[in-house]
C-alpha positions as CSV (number, residue, x, y, z in Angstrom):
1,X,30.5,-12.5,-85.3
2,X,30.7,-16.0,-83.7
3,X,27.4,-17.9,-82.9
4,X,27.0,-17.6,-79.4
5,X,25.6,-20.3,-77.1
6,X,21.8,-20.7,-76.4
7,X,20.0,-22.8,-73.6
8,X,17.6,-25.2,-75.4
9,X,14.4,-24.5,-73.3
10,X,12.5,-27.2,-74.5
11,X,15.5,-29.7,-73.5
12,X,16.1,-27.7,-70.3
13,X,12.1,-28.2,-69.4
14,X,12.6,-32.2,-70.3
15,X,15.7,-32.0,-68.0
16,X,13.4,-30.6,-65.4
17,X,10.5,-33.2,-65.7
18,X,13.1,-35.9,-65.6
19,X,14.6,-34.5,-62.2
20,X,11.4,-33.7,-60.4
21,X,10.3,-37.3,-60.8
22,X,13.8,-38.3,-59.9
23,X,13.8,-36.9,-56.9
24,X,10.1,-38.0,-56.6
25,X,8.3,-35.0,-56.1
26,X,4.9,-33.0,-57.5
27,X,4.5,-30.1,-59.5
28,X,2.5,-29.0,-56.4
29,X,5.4,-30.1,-54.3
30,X,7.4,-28.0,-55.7
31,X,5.0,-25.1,-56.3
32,X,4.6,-25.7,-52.3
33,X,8.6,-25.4,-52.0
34,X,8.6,-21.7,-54.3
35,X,5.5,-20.7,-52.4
36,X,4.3,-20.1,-55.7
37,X,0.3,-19.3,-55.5
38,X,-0.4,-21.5,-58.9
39,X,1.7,-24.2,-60.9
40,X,1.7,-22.2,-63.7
41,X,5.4,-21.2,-64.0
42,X,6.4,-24.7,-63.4
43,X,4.5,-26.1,-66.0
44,X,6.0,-23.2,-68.1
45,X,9.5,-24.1,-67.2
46,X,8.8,-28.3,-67.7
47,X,7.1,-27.0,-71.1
48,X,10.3,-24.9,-72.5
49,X,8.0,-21.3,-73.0
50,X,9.8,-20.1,-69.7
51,X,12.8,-20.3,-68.0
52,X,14.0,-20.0,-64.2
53,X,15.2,-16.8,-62.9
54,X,18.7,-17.3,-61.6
55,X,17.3,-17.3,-58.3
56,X,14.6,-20.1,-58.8
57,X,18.0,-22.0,-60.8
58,X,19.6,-22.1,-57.7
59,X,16.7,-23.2,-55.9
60,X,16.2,-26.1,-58.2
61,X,19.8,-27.4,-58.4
62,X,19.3,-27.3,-54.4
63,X,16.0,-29.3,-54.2
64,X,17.3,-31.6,-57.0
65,X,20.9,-32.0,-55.6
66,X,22.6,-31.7,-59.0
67,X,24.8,-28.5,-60.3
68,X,22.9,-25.6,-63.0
69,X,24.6,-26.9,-65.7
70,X,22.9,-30.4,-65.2
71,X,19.8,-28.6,-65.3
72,X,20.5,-26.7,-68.4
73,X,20.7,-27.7,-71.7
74,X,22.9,-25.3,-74.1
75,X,23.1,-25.6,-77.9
76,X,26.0,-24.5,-79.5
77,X,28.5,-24.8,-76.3
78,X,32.0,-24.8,-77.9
């Protein structure tokens, strides 16, 4: 069997740090955006221990104005 591709979280979290100052908001700016009740899963996601759902990806790629895949960082894509 074929190695299959894997998203990098830790360089999918650095991706995400580097677009949420781009775009030159907060972790509480976006925690305000999710209507998340803590920052915690945002600092999970910017540390690589969690990823977005699909739904949050989609949020993201919205409020950052850039497609999933420049959010996502895959190892191994042929």
């Amino acid at each position: 069997m074929t190695d299959l591709p894997m998203v990098d979280m830790v360089r999918t979290g650095q991706n995400i740090v580097r677009l949420r100052e781009q775009a030159d908001l907060s972790v509480k700016d976006l925690q305000a955006l999710f209507g998340f009740a803590t920052p915690q899963a945002i600092y999970k996601w910017q540390h690589g221990t969690a990823m977005p759902t699909i739904d949050n990806l989609v949020a993201l790629s919205v409020i950052f104005q850039v497609r999933m895949d420049e959010i996502l960082v895959v190892d191994g894509q042929r």
